[in-house]
C-alpha positions as CSV (number, residue, x, y, z in Angstrom):
1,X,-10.7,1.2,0.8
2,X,-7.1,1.3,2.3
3,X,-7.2,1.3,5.8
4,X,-6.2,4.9,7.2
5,X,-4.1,4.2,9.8
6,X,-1.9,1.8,7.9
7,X,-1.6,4.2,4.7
8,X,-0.1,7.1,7.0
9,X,2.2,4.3,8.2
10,X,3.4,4.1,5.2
11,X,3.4,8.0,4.1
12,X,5.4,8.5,7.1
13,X,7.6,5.6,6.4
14,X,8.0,6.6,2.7
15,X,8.6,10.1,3.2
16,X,11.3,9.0,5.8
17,X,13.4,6.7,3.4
18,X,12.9,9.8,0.9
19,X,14.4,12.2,3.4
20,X,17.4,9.4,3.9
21,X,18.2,8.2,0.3
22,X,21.3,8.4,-0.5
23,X,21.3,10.9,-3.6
24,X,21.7,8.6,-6.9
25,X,22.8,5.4,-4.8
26,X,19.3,4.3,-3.4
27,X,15.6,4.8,-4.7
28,X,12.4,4.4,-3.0
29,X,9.4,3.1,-4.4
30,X,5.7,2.6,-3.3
31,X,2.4,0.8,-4.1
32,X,-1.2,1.1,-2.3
33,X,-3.7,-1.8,-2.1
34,X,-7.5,-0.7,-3.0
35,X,-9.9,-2.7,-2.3
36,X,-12.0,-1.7,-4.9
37,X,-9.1,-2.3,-7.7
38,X,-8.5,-5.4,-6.3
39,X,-8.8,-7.4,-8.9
40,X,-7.1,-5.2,-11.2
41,X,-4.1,-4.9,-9.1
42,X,-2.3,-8.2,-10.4
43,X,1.0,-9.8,-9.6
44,X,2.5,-8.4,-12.9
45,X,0.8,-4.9,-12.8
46,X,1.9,-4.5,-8.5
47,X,5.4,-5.5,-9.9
48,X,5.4,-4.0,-13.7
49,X,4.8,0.0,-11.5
50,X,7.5,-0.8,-9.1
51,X,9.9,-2.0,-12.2
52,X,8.4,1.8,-13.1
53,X,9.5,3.4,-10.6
54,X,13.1,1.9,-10.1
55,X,13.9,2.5,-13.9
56,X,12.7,6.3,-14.1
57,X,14.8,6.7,-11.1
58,X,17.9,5.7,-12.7
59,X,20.5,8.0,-14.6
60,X,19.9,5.8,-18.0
61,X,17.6,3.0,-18.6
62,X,19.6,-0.4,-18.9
63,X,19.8,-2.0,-22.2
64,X,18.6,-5.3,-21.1
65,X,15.3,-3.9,-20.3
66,X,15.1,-0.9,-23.4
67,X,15.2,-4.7,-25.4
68,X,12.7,-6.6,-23.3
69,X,10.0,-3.7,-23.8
70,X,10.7,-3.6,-27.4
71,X,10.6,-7.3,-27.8
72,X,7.6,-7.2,-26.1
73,X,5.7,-4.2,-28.2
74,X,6.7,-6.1,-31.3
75,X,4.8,-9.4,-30.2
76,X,2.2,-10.7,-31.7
77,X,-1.4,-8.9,-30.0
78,X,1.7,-6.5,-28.0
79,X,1.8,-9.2,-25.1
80,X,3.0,-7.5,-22.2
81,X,5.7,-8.5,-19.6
82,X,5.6,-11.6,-18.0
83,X,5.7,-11.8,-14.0
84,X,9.5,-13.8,-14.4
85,X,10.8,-11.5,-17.4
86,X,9.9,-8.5,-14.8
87,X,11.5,-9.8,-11.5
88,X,14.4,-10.2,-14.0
89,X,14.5,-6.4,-14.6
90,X,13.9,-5.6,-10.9
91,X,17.1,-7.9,-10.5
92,X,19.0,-5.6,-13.0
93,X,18.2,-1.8,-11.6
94,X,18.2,-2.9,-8.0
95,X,21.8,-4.4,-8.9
96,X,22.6,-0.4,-9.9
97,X,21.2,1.5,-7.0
98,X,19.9,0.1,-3.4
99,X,16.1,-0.7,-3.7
100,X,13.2,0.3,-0.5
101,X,10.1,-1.5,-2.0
102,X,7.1,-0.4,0.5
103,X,3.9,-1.8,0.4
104,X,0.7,-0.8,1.6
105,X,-2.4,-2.8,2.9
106,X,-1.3,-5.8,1.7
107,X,-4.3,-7.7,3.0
108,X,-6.6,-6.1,0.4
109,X,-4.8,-7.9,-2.3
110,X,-7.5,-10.3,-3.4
111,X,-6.2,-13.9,-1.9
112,X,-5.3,-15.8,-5.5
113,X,-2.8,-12.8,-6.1
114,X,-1.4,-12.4,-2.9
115,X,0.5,-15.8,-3.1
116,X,2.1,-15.2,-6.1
117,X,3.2,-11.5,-5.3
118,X,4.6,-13.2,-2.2
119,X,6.5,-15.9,-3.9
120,X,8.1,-13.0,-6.3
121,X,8.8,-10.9,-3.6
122,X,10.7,-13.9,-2.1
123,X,12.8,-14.4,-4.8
124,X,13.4,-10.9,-5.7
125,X,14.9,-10.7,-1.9
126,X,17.0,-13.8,-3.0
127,X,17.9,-12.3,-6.1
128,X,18.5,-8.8,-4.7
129,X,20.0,-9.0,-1.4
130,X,20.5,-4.9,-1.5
131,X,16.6,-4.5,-2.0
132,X,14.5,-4.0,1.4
133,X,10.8,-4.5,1.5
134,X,8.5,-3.0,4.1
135,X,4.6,-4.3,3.9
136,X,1.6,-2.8,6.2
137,X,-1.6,-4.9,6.4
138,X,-3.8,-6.7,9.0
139,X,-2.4,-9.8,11.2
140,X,-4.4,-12.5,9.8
141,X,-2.1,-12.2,7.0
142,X,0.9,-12.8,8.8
143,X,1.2,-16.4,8.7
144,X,1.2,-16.3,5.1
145,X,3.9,-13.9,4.5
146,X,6.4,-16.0,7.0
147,X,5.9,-19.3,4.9
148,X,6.0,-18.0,1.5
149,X,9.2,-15.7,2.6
150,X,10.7,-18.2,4.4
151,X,11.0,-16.7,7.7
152,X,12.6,-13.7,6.5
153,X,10.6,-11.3,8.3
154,X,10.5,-9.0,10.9
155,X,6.6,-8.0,12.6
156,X,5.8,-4.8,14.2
157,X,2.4,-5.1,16.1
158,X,0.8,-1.4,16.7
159,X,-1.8,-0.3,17.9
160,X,-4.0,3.1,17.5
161,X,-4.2,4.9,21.6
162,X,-7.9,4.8,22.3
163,X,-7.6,8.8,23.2
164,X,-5.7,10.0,19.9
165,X,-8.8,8.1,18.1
166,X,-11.2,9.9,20.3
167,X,-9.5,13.1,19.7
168,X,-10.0,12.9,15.9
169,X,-13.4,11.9,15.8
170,X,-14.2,15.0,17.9
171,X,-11.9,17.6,15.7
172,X,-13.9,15.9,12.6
173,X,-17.1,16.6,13.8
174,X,-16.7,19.9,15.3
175,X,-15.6,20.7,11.8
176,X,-18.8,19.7,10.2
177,X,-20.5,21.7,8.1
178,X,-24.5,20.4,8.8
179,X,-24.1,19.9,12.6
180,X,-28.0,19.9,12.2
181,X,-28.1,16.6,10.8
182,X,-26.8,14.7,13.9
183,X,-28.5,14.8,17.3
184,X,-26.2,14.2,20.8
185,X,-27.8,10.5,21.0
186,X,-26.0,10.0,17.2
187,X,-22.6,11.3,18.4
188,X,-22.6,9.0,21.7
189,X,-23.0,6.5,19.5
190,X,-20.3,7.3,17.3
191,X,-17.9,8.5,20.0
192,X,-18.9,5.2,21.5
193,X,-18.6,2.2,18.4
194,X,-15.9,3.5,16.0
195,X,-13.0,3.9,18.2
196,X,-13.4,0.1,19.7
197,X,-14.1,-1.3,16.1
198,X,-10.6,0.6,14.8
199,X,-8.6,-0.7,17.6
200,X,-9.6,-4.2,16.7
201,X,-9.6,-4.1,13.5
202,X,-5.8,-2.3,12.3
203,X,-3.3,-3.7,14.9
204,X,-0.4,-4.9,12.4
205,X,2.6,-3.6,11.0
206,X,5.0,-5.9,8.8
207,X,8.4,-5.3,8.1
208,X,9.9,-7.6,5.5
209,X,14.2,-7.9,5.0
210,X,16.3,-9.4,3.6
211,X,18.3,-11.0,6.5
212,X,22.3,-10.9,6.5
């Protein structure tokens, strides 16, 4: 599951870049890791619903990639897009209006996908120089996204206050609806371990750009 601190990051972020879009000149688009999809959530499928998004946010859909779809349905067995004939298309719409690709908990993209989203990403910032990318995920992954983009990225390092965590667990279990169940040796407890294993465990924000 999606880490919750990182995900309203990125609601905040993406509602922001909504709020400031420039009307028809710029388009924002979005995709959340799940751990649980994991291995669903492909290379070709992350990029094939931001391609998605970018096209149904443009006035007409270029002909370029009307041709590619169709030359696509017609193949043999209806074999989709491929991972280089989409970047392509991402090339093309984020040519027409300015591109904010945000990505969310990066780090739960299973490992042998993450390098090759990585690499596309890098060239799509090659290719694209108008598109921005902004990624959320844990720090261990860090490393990994400065190699495979080359140095063009910009880290954030956050971290949740100790007292707004407290603050929450407390609202959440006034609120509940069997305060029964739990005695006040189970709510030390919880008061106690979840805030420390939070604050280690979501620390990173990562902002990738495409440098002037």
């Amino acid at each position: 599951m999606a880490s919750t601190d990182t995900r309203d990051v990125s609601s905040t972020v993406i509602d922001n870049l909504c709020n400031q879009a420039g009307g028809q000149s710029e388009t924002v688009t979005c995709f959340y890791f799940d751990f649980a999809a994991r291995n669903e959530q492909s290379p070709a499928s992350v990029l094939g619903s931001l391609l998605k998004q970018l096209v149904f946010g443009l006035q007409e859909i270029p002909e370029e990639i009307s041709e590619a779809y169709e030359g696509r349905r017609n193949a043999i067995g209806g074999q989709g897009l491929q991972i280089s004939d989409i970047l392509r298309m991402l090339q093309i719409t984020s040519s027409r209006k300015r591109a904010f690709i945000c990505i969310d908990a990066l780090d739960e993209c299973a490992t042998e996908h993450r390098a090759n989203l990585l690499d596309s990403l890098g060239q799509l910032l090659q290719q694209a120089p108008r598109t921005r990318i902004f990624v959320t995920g844990r720090p261990h992954i860090l490393p990994e996204i400065g190699r495979r983009l080359a140095g063009r990225v910009t880290s954030i390092s956050i971290s949740p206050k100790q007292d707004d965590i407290v603050t929450y667990i407390r609202s959440r279990l006034s609120a509940d609806t069997t305060p029964d169940a739990m005695d006040s040796t189970l709510e030390l407890d919880i008061m106690k371990k979840i805030p420390s294993d939070i604050s280690e465990m979501y620390v990173e924000i990562t902002t990738l750009r495409r440098l002037p």
